[in-house]
C-alpha positions as CSV (number, residue, x, y, z in Angstrom):
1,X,43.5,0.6,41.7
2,X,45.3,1.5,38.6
3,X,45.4,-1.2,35.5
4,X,41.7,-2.6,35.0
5,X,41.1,-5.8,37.2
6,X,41.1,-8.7,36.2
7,X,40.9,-12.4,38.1
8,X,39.9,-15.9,37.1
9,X,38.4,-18.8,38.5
10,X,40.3,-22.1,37.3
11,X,38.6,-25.4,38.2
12,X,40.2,-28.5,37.5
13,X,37.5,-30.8,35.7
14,X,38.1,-34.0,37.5
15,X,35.2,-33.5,39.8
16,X,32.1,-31.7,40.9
17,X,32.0,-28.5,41.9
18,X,32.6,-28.3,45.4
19,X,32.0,-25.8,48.3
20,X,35.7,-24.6,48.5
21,X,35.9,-24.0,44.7
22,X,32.5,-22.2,44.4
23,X,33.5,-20.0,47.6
24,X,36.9,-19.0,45.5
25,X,34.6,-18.4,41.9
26,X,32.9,-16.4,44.1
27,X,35.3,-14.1,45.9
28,X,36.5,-13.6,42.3
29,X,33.3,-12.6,40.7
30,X,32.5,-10.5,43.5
31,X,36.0,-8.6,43.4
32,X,35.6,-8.0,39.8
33,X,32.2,-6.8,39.8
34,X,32.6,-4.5,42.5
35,X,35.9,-3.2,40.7
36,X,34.0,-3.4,37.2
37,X,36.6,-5.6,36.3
38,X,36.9,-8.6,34.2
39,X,35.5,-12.6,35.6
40,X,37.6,-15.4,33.6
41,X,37.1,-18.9,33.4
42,X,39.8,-21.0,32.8
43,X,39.5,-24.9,32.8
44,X,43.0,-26.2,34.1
45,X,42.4,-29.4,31.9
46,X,46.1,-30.7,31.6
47,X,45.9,-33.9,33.6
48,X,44.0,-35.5,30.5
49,X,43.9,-38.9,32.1
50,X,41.4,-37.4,35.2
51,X,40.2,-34.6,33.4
52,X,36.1,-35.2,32.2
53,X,33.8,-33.2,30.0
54,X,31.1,-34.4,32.1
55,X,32.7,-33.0,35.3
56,X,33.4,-29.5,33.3
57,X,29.8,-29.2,31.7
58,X,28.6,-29.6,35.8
59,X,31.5,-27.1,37.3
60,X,29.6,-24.7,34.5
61,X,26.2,-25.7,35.5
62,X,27.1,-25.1,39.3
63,X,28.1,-21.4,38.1
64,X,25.1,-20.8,36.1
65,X,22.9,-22.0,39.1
66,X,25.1,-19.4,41.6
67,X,24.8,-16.9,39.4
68,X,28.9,-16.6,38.6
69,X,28.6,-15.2,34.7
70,X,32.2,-14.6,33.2
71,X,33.4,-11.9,30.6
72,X,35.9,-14.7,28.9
73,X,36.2,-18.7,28.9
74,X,35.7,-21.0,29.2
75,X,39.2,-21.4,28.1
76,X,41.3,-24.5,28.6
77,X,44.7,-24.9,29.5
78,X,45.0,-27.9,27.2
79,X,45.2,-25.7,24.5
80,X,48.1,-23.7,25.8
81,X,50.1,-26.5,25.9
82,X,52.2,-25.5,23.4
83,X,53.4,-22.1,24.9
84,X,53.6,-23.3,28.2
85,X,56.4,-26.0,26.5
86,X,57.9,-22.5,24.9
87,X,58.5,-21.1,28.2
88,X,60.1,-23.8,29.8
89,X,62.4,-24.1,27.0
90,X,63.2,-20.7,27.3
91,X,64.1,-21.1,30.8
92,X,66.4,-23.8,29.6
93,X,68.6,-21.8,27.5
94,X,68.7,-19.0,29.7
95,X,70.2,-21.2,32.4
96,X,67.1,-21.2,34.7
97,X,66.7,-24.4,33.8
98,X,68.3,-27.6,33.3
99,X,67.3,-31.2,32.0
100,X,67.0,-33.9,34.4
101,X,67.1,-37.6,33.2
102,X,66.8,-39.3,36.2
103,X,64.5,-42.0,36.1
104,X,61.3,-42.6,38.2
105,X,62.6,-45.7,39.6
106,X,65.9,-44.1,40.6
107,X,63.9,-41.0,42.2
108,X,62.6,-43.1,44.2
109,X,64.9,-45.4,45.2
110,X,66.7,-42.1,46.7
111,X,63.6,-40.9,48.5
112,X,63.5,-44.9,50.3
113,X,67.1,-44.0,51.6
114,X,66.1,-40.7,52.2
115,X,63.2,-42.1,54.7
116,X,65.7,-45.1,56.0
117,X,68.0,-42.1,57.2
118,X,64.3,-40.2,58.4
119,X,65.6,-37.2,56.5
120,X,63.4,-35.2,54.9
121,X,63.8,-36.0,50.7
122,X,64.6,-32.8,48.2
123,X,66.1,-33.5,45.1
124,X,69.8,-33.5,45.2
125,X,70.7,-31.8,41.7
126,X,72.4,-34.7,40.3
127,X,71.8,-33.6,36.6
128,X,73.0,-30.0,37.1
129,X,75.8,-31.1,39.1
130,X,77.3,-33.8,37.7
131,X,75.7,-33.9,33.7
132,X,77.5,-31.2,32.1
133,X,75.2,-29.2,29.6
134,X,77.1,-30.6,26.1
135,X,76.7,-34.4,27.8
136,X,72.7,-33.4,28.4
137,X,72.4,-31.5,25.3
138,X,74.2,-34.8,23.5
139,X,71.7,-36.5,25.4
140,X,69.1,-35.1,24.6
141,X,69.3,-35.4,21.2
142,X,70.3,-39.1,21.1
143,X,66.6,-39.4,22.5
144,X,66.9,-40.1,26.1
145,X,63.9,-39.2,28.1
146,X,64.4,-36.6,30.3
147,X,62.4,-33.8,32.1
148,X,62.8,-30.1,32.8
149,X,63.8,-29.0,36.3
150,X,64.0,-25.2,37.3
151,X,66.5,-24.0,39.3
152,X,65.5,-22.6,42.6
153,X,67.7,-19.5,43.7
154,X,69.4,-18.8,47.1
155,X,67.6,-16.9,49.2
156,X,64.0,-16.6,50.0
157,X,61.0,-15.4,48.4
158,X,58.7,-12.7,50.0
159,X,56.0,-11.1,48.6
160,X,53.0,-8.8,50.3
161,X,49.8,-11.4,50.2
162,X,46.5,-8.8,50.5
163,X,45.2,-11.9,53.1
164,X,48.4,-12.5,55.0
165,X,50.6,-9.8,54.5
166,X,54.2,-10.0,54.0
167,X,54.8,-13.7,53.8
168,X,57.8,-15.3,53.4
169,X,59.6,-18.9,52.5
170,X,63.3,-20.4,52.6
171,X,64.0,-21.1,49.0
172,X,66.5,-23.7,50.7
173,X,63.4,-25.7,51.7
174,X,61.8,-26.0,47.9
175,X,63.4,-28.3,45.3
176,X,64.1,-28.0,42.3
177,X,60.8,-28.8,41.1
178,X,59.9,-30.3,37.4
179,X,58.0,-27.7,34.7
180,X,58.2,-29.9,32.5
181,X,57.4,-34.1,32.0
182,X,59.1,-36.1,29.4
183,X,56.5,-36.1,26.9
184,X,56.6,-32.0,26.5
185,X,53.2,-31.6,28.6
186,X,54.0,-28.7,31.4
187,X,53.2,-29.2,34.9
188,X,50.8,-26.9,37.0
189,X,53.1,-24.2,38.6
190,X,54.4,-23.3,34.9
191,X,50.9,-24.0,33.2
192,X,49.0,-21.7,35.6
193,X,52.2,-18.6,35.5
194,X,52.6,-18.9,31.9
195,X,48.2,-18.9,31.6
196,X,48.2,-16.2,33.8
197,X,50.6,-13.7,32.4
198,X,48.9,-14.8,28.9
199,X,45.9,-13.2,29.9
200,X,46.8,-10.5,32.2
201,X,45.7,-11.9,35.7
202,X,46.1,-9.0,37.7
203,X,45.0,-10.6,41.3
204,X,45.5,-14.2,41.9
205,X,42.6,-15.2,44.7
206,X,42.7,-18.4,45.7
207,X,42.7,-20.9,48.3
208,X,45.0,-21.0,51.4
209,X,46.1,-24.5,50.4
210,X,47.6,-23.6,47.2
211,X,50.3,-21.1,49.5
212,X,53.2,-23.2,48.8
213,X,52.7,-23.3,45.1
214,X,53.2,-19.3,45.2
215,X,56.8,-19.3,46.1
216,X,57.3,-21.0,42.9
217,X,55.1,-19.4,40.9
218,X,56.6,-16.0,42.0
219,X,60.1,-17.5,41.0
220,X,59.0,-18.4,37.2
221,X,57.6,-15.3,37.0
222,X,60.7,-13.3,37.9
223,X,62.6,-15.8,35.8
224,X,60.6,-15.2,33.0
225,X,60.6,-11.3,33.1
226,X,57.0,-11.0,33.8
227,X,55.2,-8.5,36.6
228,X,53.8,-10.2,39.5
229,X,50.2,-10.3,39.9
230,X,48.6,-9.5,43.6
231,X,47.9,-12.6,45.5
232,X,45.4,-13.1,47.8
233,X,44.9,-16.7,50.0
234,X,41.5,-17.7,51.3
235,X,41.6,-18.9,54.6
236,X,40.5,-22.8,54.9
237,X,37.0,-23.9,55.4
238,X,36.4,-25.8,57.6
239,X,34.2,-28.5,59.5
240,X,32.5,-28.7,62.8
241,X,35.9,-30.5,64.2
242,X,37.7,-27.5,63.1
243,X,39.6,-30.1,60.2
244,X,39.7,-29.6,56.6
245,X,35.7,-29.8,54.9
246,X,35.6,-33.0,53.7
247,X,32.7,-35.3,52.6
248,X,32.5,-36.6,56.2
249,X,31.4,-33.6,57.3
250,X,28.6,-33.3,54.9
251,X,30.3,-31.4,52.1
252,X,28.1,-31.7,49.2
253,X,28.7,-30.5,45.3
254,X,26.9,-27.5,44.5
255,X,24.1,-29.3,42.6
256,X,22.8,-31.6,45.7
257,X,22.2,-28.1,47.4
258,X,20.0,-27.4,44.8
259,X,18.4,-30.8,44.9
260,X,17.8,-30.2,48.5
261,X,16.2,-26.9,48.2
262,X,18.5,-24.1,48.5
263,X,18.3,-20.9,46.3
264,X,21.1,-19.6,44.8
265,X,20.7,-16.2,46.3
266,X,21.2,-17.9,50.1
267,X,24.0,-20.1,49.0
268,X,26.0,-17.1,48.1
269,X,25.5,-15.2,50.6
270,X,26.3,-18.1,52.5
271,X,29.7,-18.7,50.6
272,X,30.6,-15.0,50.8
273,X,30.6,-15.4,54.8
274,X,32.5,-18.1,54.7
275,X,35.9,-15.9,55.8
276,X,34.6,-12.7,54.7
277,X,32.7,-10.1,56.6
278,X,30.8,-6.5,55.6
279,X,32.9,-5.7,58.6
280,X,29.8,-5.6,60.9
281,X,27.1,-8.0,62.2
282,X,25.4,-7.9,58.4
283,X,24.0,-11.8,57.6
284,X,21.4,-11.2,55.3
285,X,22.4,-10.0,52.2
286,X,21.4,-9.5,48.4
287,X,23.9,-9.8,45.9
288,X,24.2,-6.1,45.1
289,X,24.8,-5.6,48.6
290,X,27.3,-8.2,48.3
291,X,28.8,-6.6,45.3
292,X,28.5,-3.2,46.8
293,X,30.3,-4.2,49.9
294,X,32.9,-6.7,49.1
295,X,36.7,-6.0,49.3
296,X,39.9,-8.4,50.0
297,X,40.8,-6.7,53.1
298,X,37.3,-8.3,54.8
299,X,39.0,-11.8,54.4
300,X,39.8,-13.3,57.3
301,X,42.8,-15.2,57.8
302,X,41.4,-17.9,59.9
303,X,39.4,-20.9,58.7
304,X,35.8,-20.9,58.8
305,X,33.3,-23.2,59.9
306,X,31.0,-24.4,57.8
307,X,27.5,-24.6,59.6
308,X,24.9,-26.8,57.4
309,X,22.1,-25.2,60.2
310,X,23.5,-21.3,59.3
311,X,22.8,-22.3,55.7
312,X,19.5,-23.9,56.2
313,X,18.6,-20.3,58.2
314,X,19.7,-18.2,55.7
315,X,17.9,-20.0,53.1
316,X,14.9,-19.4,55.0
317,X,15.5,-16.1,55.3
318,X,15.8,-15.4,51.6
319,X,12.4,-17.8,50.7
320,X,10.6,-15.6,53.4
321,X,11.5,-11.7,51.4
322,X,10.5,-14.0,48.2
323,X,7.2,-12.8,46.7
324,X,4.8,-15.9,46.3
325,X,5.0,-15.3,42.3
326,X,8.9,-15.4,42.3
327,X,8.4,-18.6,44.2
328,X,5.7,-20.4,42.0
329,X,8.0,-22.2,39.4
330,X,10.4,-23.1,41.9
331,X,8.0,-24.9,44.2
332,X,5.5,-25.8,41.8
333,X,8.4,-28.0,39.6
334,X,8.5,-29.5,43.0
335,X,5.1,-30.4,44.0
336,X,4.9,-31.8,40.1
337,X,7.8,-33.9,40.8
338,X,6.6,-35.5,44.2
339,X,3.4,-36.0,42.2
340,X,1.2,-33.9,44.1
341,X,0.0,-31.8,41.1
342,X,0.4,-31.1,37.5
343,X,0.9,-28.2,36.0
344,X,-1.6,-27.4,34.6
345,X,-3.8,-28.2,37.8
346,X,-1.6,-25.3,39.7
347,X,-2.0,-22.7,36.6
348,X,-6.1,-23.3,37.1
349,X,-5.7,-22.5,40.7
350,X,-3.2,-19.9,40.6
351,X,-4.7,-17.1,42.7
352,X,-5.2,-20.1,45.6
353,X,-1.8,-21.5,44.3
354,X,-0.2,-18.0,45.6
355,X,-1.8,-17.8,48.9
356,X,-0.9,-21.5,49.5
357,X,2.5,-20.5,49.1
358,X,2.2,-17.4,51.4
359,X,0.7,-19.4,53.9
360,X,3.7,-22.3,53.7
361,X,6.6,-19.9,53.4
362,X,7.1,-18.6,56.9
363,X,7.6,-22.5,58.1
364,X,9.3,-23.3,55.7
365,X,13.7,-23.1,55.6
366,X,14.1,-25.1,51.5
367,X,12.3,-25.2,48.6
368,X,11.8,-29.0,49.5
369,X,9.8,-28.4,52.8
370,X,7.1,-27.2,50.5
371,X,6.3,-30.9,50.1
372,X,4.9,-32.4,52.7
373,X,3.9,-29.2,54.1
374,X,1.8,-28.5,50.8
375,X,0.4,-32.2,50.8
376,X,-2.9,-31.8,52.3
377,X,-3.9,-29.2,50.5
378,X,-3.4,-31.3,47.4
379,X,-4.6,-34.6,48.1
380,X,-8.5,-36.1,48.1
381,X,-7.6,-37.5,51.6
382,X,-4.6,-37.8,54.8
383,X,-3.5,-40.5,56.9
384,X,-3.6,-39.0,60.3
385,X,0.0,-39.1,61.5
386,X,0.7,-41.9,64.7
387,X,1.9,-39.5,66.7
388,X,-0.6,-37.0,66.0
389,X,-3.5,-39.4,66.9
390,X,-1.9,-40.5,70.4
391,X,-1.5,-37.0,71.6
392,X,-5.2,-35.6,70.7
393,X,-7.6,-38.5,70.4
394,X,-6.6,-42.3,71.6
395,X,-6.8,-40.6,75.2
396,X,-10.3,-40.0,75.2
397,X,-11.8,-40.9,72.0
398,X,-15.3,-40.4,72.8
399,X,-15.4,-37.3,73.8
400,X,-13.1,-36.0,71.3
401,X,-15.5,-37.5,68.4
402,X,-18.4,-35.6,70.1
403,X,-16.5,-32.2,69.7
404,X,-15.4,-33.0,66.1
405,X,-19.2,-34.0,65.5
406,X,-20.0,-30.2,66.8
407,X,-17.2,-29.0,64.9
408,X,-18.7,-30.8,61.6
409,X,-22.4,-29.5,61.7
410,X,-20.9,-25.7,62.3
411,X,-18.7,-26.2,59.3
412,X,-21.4,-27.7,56.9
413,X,-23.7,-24.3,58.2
414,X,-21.4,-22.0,58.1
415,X,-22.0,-19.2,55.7
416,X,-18.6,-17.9,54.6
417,X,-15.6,-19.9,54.0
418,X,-13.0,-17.2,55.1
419,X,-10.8,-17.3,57.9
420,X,-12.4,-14.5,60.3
421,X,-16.1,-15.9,60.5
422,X,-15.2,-19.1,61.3
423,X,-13.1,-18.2,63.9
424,X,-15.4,-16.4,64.9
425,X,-18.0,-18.8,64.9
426,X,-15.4,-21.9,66.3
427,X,-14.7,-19.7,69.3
428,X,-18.0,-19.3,70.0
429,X,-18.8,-22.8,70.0
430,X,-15.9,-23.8,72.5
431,X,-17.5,-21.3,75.2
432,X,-21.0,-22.6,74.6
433,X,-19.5,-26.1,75.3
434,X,-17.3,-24.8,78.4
435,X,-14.1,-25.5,76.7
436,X,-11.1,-23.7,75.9
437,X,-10.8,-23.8,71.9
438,X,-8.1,-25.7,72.1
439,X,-10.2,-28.9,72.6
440,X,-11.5,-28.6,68.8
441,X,-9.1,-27.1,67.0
442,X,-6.2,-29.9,68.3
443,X,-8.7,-32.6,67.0
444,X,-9.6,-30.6,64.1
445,X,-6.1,-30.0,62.7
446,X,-5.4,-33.5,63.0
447,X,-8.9,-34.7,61.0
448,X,-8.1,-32.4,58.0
449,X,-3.7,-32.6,58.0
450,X,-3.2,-36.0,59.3
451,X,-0.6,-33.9,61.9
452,X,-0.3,-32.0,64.9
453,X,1.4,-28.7,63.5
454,X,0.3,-27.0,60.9
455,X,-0.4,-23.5,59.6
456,X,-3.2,-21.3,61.3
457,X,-5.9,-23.8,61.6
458,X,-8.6,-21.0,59.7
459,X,-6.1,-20.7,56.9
460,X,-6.1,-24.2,55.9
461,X,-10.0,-24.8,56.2
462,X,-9.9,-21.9,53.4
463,X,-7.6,-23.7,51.5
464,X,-7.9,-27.0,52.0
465,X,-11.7,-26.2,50.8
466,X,-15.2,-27.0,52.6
467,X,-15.8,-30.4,50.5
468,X,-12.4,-32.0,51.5
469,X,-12.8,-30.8,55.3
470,X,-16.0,-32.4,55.5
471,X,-14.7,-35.8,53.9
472,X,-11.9,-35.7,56.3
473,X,-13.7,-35.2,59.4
474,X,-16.0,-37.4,58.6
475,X,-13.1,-40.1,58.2
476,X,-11.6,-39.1,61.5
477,X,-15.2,-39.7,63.1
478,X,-14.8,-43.2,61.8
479,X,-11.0,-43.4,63.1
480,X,-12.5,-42.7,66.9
481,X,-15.4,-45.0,66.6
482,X,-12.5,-48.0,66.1
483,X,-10.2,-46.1,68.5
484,X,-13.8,-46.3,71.3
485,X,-14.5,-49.7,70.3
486,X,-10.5,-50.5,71.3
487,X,-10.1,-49.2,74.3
């Protein structure tokens, strides 16, 4: 590829970080790493007045959760203010640029009149046209106000996009737009070119929605002498409606998916199908496969859709090829939290700890499933579930309390607690009492989980433990005496 790669991920800190933004971090990393290239992070931190150090501290937590380490950065662009103001300046005395001292207020008024007339408003180059450069430069010193404005060349500007191809746009149709405000600071497209070229950004991947700032980007960057850098637009993604992802859909910041439950591992792999393809059917993948496989021509130029239910499945996915001691912290911090355990309770128990987790995994698609799938096996006692108790004991309460009573004195006898004997020995009991096994294990599983799905029914007498399976049947015994006496 010739000249070592390197990209950058720049964030503006005024909020969270999103989906979109942690889908372009990551195209970046992965293009870098599989390159062996350099990962920069740059904090476009210009627009002081929106720009928070809370908001960048979580745009770098987001990164550290995903995985996204950089070589350099985080730099900010604040601090390049001064050689951005350079570069404009330079543009100015080379005639590329010219100062404007039109006022807000008269800017506007002209766009109103521009609307009136339902024309379409560009700036009509009143200070290039009609302020002669001695009256501006006399200006200028005298201490008017004024901004810089480049000037935008005939012609058109094309250049080969890796997503797109050979792109092209009417340099008629672009203004000519401000680099620089009145009070020196430099505005994005010069900012980003001059940041850019500072640091030798060899491949620009970003966003399709930043396509018409690359026409003007390419033009300071011929204007200024510098190479061009490859650029690469993402296609869109999108919601369900096939519009823009927006919070309406659902779109979270990259921290509540964490809260909810998804690893970092699935949200990548996630993000990196999100308008990339291995260029097969490949879903499920590990980040060095990821790595190993990534390449810009995979990008699709469509928009993508983003599918909450894709991600939940792939998070499953990952949780079930995670051993049970990879998973320990990350569902035990959870069970502590919803105050079904402390820790030092789950270290004690860590051998049943691990096969509880074994046994939850497979039915489980977030870390926050765990929960209330793991709260009878840590609680004294369960409140049978409504729903539960309809379907397998308010229709026939009495005989269902003489099964569980059967079901009791084989449990109190039996002499191993494992999963196979007392299968064994349950089985046998529903064909001595003519029934299909069903008819005690239904009742059963709703005695000792309060619910009417659970994990293999022998599995959770083992862990649930024969003391606590004992208390709760005996509670559900009470529960269809009331439920007899009712009806």
């Amino acid at each position: 590829m010739g000249a070592r790669v390197r990209v950058r991920f720049a964030p503006s800190p005024t909020g969270f970080l999103h989906v979109g933004g942690a889908r372009t971090a990551l195209f970046n990393w992965l293009f870098a790493r599989h390159h062996g290239g350099d990962f920069i992070l740059r904090i476009e931190d210009t627009d002081r007045e929106r720009s928070s150090g809370a908001m960048v501290q979580a745009i770098l937590d987001g990164m550290e959760w995903l995985g996204l380490d950089w070589e350099e950065g985080p730099f900010h662009q604040a601090d390049g203010v001064q050689r951005h103001r350079l570069d404009a300046l330079r543009l100015l005395e080379e005639g590329r640029a010219y100062r404007c001292f039109c006022t807000p207020e008269e800017l506007e008024s002209k766009r109103r009149m521009a609307e009136e007339r339902k024309e379409g408003y560009r700036y009509d180059r009143h200070c290039t046209l009609r302020v002669p450069r001695e009256e501006a430069d006399a200006r200028a010193a005298a201490g008017e106000p004024f901004t810089i404005r480049f000037t935008v060349p005939e012609g058109e500007t094309v250049w080969d996009d890796v997503v797109h191809e050979l792109t092209r746009f009417d340099n008629a149709e672009i203004e000519d737009f401000i680099i620089l405000r009145t009070d020196g600071t430099p505005i994005y497209n010069l900012a980003v070119v001059s940041d850019d070229h500072e640091m030798g950004i060899t491949h620009v991947i970003r966003g399709d929605d930043h396509m018409s700032n690359t026409p003007k980007q390419i033009m300071l960057y011929r204007a200024l002498g510098w190479d061009l850098p490859s650029f690469a637009h993402l296609p869109m993604i999108l919601g369900s409606d096939g519009k823009r992802l927006s919070k309406r859909h659902g779109a979270t910041a990259v921290g509540q998916y964490r809260e909810q439950g998804i690893l970092p591992a699935a949200l990548v792999n996630f993000l990196a199908l999100l308008g990339w393809s291995p260029g097969d059917d490949t879903e499920l993948m590990t980040l060095d496969e990821l790595i190993a496989w990534f390449s810009l021509e995979g990008v699709n130029k469509k928009g993508s859709v983003f599918d909450p239910e894709k991600l939940e499945w792939l998070n499953g996915q990952h949780l079930h090829r995670m051993s049970a001691e990879e998973l320990e912290p990350l569902v035990g911090e959870r069970l502590v939290v919803a105050g079904l355990a402390t820790p030092e309770e789950l270290a004690a128990r860590r051998e049943w700890f691990h096969r509880l987790i074994e046994l939850l995994k497979v039915r489980s698609r977030t870390l926050q499933e765990f929960v209330p799938q793991a709260r009878p096996f840590l609680v004294d006692e369960v409140e049978p579930d409504p729903k539960a108790v309809k379907k397998h004991w308010a229709k026939n309460p009495v005989e269902v309390a003489g099964y569980l009573r059967r079901v009791r004195d084989l449990l109190a006898g039996a002499g191993r607690w494992e999963e196979e004997p007392l299968e064994e020995e349950l089985r046998a009991l529903a064909g001595e009492l003519g029934v299909g096994a069903g008819k005690l294990i239904h009742p059963l599983r709703v005695a000792v989980t309060g619910t009417a799905a659970s994990p293999g029914i022998f599995d959770v007498l083992v862990l649930v433990g024969r003391e606590r399976v004992l208390a709760r049947i005996d509670a559900g015994l009470e529960r269809l005496e009331d439920l007899a006496a009712e009806g």
